[in-house]
C-alpha positions in Angstrom: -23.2 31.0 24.6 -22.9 31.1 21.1 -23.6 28.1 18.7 -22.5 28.3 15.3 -23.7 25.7 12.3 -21.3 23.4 10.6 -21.6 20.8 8.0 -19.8 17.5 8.7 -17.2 15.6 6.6 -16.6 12.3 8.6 -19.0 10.2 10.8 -19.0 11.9 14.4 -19.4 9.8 17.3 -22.9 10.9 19.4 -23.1 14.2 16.3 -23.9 12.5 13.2 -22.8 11.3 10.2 -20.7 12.8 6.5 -23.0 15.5 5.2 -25.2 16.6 8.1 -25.9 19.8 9.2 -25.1 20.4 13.0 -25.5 23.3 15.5 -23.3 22.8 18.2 -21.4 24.9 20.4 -18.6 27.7 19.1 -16.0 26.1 21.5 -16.6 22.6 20.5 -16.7 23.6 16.5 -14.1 26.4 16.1 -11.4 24.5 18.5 -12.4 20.7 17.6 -14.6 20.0 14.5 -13.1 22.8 12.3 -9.3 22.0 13.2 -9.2 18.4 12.8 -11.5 18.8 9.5 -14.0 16.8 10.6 -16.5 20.0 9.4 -16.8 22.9 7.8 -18.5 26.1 8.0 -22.2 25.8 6.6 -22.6 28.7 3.5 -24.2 28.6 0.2 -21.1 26.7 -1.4 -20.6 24.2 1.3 -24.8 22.8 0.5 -23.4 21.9 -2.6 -20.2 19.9 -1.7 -22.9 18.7 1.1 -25.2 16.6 -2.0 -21.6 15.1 -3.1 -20.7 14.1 0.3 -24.4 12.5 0.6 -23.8 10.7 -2.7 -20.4 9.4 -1.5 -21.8 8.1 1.7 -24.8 6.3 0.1 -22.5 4.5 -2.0 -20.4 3.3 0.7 -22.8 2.7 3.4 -24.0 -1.0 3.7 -27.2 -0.8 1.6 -29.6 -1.7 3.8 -30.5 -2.9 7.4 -30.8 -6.9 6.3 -27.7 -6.3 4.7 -25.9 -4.5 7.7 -27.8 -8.1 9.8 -25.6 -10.2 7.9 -22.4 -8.3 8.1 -22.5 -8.1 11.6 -23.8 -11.9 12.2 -20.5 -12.7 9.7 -18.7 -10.6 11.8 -19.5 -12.2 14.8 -18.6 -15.6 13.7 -15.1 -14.7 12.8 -12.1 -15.5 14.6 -9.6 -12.7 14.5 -6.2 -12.9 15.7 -4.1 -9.5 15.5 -0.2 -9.6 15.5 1.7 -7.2 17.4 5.3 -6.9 19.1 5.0 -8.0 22.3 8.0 -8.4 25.3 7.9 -10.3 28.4 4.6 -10.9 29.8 2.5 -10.0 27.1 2.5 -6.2 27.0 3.0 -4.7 23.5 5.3 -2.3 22.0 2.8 0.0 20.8 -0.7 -0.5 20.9 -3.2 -2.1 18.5 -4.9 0.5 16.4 -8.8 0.3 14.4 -5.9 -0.4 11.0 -4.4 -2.9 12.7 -8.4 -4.6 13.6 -9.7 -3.9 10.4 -6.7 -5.6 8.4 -7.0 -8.4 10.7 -10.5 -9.3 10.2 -9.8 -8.8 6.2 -6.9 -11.5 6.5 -9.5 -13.8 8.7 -12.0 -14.1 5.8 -14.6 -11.1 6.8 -15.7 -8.1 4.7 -13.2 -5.1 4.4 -14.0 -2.6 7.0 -13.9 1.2 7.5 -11.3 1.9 10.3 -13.4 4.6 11.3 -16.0 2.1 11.7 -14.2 0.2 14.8 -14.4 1.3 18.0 -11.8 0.3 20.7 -12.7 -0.4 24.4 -9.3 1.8 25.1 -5.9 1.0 24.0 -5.4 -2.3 23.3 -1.4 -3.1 25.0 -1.4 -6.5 26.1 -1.9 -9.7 24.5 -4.7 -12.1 24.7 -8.9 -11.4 24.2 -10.3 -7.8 23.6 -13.7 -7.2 22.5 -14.1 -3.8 19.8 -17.1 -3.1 18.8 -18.2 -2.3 14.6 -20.4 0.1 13.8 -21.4 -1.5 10.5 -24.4 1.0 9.9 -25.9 3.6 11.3 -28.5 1.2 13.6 -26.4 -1.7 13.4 -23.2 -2.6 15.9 -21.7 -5.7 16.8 -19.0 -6.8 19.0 -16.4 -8.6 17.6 -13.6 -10.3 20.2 -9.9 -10.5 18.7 -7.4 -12.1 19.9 -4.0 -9.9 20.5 -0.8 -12.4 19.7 2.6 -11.9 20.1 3.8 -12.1 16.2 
């Protein structure tokens, strides 16, 4: 079994996080990571656009844990309704998406949120209560319930 190391770009779910240094396995990085440019190969070169990532990330991320507290006790208090098509008997055309969440809390009065950020229980095709959870920091989720309506 062969494990090669790679440098990600994007947060990884269970991996890590932009700007890491992974090992993982040569299946998982040449036909997953690589393709969908969630990483790169770790050289020389790469370290450096590593630091810029890093830099990028710290100014995004929510600067500290208190802060992240906050966010996520806003977050919580929100009440988010998400239109979508719907037909007879509430199923969807489609399926509600993390753009579709993250535009939704925006227009409700929260904080503007990283799609990335928003995890979905599964697809979201009917209309009523779902609960996605937001990963608003590294330590720090939060479930948020919106309410699918027919719009």
């Amino acid at each position: 079994m062969s494990t090669m190391k790679l440098i990600l770009t994007q947060e990884v779910t269970g991996l890590g996080s932009s700007g890491d240094t992974v090992e993982v396995k040569g299946g998982y990085g040449r036909n997953y990571l690589l393709p969908r440019g969630l990483a790169i190969q770790a050289t020389r070169g790469a370290q450096k656009q590593i630091e810029s990532l890093r830099r990028a990330r710290a100014a995004r991320e929510v600067a500290s844990h208190e802060d992240a507290q906050a966010l996520a006790g806003r977050l919580s208090g929100l009440s988010v309704q998400v239109p979508a098509r719907a037909g007879e008997g509430g199923r969807l055309f489609g399926r509600v998406t993390t753009a579709d969440v993250a535009a939704a809390v925006t227009a409700a009065g929260g904080p503007e949120l990283d799609r990335r950020r928003i995890e979905l229980p599964s697809s979201i095709k009917t209309t009523g209560e779902h609960t996605v959870t937001v990963r608003v920091h590294p330590e720090v989720s939060t479930q948020l319930t919106i309410e699918v309506v027919a719009g």
